[in-house]
C-alpha positions, 0 to 999 in steps of 0.5 A: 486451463482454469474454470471460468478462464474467461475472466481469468480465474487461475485453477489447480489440477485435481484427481479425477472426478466423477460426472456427478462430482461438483468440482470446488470453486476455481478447481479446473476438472481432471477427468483422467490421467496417466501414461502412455509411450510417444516416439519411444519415451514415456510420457505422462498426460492428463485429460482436462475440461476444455475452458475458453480463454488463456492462461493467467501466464498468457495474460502476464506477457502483455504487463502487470494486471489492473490492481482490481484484476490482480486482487481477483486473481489472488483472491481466487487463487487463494480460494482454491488452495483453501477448499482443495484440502477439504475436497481430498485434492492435493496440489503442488506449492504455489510458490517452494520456500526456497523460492519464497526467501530468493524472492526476499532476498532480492526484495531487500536488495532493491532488486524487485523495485519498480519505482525509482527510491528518492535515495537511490534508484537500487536502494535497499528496501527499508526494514518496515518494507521487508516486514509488510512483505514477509508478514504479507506471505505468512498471512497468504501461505497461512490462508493456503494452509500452507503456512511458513512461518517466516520470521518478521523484521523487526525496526528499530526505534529512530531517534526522535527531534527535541522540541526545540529541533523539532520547532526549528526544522519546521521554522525552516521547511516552512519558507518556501516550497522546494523547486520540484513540489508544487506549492499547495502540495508543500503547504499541505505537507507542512501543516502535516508536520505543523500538527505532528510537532504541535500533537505528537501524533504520528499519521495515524492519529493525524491522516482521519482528522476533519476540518472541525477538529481545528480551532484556529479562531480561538483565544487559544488555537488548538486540534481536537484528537481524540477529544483532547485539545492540543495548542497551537503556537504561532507558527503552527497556527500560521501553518495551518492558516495558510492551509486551510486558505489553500484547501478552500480555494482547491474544494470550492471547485468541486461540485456539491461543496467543500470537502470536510476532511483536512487533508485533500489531493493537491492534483488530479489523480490517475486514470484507472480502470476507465474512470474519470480521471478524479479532480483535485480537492478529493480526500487524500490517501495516507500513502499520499501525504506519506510520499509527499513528506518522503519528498518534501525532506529529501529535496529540503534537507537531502535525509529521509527525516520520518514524520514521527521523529518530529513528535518529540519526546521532553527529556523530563517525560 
């Protein structure tokens, strides 16, 4: 049982302490341990503080914690793992290596996905998805001072769109939603690539961009990023036209005004922890223009096109 169990605050075992002792943070106190025989067999035991709650294992059968609750939890599992070494505690691992490369293993197999791929509903986890989880352990095991060093994967570049292909693409994604997306979802996605192709700016550069940034009344419509104006063709400022039509008449309903970021929630977002469930018009989260070009190139043109392989290169450049 860990200290402060109630909130659920997993804990570590330790030596045994002396009353005066001031146990580390989220360190259950080991007043005693050793041996004794039972039945005939010999048993090892130890005496602990009495906490109220249940474990953190306890909790886990009833599902997946609250995001917020899982951070704290890692968090604080973290915590003590990095001031057991200083307070002369030792501790056994959280998670063996070997463990740690099933786990991987599993994960690039698609076996530990728990939402459904747009290629398959076991796909393959992608190469940049291994290495936000591999960079994710070593940075944790790192923390824990247990560091394991794990060789990140590295992707290899994709081949990006010509101009010319790049602007045609668009020319057709730009017709009409496909039948599982709701259009204003469809025309926030394509001025996305709309400016991915005019900029040659991935999501990065693209995701922070605000309403001032456009120029679309212009002599030369352009975007400002990072103060540098890039022009507009006529399809892209058509693009964008109907966009920003789109993004008035979602943010007009939000109380206190309209909402200066360019790109907002097309939907009402999803109830957590309690709270209201968000109104549609509030500013988007990367992720979420990110799964909406996953979708919007899968039920299109059946290929997981990414958005950087529109920001073409010249081949004189």
């Amino acid at each position: 049982m860990t200290r402060a169990a109630a909130d659920r605050r997993p804990g570590s075992p330790a030596k045994p302490q002396s009353p005066a002792a001031s146990p580390p943070p989220n360190i259950v106190t080991v007043h005693d341990f050793g041996s004794t025989t039972h039945n005939g067999q010999t048993c090892a035991y130890l005496v602990m503080e009495l906490l109220p709650g249940k474990p953190l294992s306890a909790a886990l059968e009833a599902g997946r914690l609250p995001l917020p609750q899982a951070l704290h939890v890692a968090t604080c599992v973290a915590d003590a793992l990095n001031t057991a070494p200083d307070a002369g505690l030792t501790h056994r691992d959280i998670k063996p290596p070997d463990a740690v490369l099933v786990w991987l293993a599993a994960a690039q197999r698609g076996a530990t996905r728990r939402r459904t791929s747009l290629q398959d509903p076991h796909a393959a986890a992608s190469v940049s998805a291994m290495a936000a989880r591999t960079t994710t352990i070593n940075k944790f095991t790192w923390w824990c001072r247990r560091p394991l060093n794990l060789p990140v994967p590295k992707a290899t570049p994709v081949d990006r769109l010509s101009p010319t292909e790049a602007t045609r693409t668009l020319r057709l994604l730009s017709g009409h939603p496909p039948a599982k997306m709701f259009t204003s979802t469809w025309e926030r996605t394509i001025a996305v690539l709309a400016l991915a192709v005019a900029t040659r700016h991935g999501i990065a550069e693209l995701h922070p961009l605000r309403l001032e940034h456009l120029a679309l009344d212009q002599r030369l419509p352009h975007v400002l990023i990072g103060g540098e104006p890039y022009p507009l063709d006529t399809l892209q400022w058509a693009i964008l036209t109907r966009g920003l039509g789109t993004h008035a008449a979602i943010t007009t309903r939000i109380e206190g005004g309209q909402v200066q970021e360019l790109w907002v929630t097309t939907a009402p977002g999803r109830p957590r922890g309690g709270r209201p469930v968000p109104p549609p018009g509030m500013p988007a989260a990367r992720r979420t223009l990110e799964a909406a070009h996953r979708v919007l190139m899968m039920e299109a043109l059946g290929t997981p096109l990414l958005l950087e392989q529109f920001c073409s290169v010249d081949p004189d450049e």
